[in-house]
N, C-alpha and C positions, 0 to 999 in steps of 0.2 A: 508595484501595484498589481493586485491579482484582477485576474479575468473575472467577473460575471459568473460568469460557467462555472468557474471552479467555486464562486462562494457559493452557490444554489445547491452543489452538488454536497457538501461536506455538512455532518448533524450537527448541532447544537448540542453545548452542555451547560445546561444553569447551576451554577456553582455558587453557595453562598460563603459569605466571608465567617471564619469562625470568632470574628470579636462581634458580628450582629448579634442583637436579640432573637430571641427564639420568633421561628415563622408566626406560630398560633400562638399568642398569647391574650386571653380574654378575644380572642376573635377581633386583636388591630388588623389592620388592612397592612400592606406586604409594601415597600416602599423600592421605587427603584436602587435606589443609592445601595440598598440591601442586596441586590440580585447582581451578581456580575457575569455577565456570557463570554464566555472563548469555546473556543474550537475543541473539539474533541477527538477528530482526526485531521489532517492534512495530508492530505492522497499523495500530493508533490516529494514529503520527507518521508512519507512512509515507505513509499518504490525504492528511495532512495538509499533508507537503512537496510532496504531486502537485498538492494545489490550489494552494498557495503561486506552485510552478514554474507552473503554469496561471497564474496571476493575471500573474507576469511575462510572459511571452510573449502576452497578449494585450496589456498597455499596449504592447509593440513591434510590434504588430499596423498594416499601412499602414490609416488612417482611409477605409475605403469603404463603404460603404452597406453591402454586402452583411458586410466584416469587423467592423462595429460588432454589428451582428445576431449573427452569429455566435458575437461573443466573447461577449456577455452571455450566451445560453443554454451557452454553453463555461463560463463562470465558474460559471454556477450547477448545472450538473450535475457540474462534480468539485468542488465545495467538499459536492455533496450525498452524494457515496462514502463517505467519512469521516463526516459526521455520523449518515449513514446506519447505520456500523459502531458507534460511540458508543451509537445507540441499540440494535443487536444485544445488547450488551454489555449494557445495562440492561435489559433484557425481562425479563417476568417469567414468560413460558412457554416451554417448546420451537418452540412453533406460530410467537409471535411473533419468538422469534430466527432462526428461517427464513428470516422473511416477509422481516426487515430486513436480511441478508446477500440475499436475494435482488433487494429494491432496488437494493443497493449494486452489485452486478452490473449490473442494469438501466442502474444511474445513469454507471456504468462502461463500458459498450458505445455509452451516447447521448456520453458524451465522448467516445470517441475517433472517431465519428461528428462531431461537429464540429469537433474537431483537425482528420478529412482533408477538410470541407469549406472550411479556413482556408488564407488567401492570403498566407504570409506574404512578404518581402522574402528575397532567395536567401540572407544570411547567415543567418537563422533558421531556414533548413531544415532544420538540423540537429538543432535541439531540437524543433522538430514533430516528426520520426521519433523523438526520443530520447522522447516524452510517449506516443506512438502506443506506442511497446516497451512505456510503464510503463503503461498498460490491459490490453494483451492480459495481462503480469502480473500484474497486480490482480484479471483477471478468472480467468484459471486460478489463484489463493489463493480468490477468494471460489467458486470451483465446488468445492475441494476442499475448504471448508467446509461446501457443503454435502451434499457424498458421505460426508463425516465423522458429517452428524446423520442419516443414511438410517438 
């Protein structure tokens, strides 16, 4: 069962079925049964693929001294994002669900701090830039969470 918290916080997407009839036809009115709502993000699996994707691209990480270093504290600050939101989600005050969206930020700016200090091999450049994209977006969700609890 989720938190409260987390359902307020996640957008809606109205998706319709493609065996309905068309929305506007002769101007019918729109029927529930027509309109089906899910989620369109989930903040909990998203952190979660970020660390996953993290965990790959570090075992493809070339073995050097300084990328060994870097991967471990790389692994354990985005697997900390998400566990970080997990406990948002469970707090049991406003103060502390702050505190833990504000980690998950913190934990989210030291990743992608060692994403750019990682050396990977030229064909993984790609997915470093693509891990770098999904911080700075993690990090502008978890800011606008918490402009949401001001």
């Amino acid at each position: 069962m989720r938190n409260s918290k987390s359902e307020i916080l996640q957008p809606l997407q109205i998706r319709i079925n493609e065996a309905d009839p068309p929305l506007v036809e002769n101007s019918k009115q729109i029927t529930n049964s027509q309109i089906q709502i899910t989620k369109q993000y989930d903040l909990e699996e998203r952190t979660y693929l970020f660390a996953k994707r993290v965990n790959e691209y570090v075992k493809k990480l070339p073995r050097t001294i300084t990328n060994i270093e870097i991967g471990r504290q790389l692994v354990r600050s985005s697997g900390s994002v998400g566990a970080n939101y997990i406990e948002a989600n469970e707090s049991l005050s406003k103060k502390d669900f702050i505190m833990r969206i504000k980690i998950g930020k913190k934990e989210t700016k030291e990743s992608r701090y060692w994403l750019r200090l990682s050396e990977p091999l030229k064909e993984h450049n790609s997915e470093k830039e693509l891990l770098i994209i999904e911080t700075i977006e993690l990090m502008k969700i978890f800011g606008a969470i918490l402009e949401k609890c001001k």
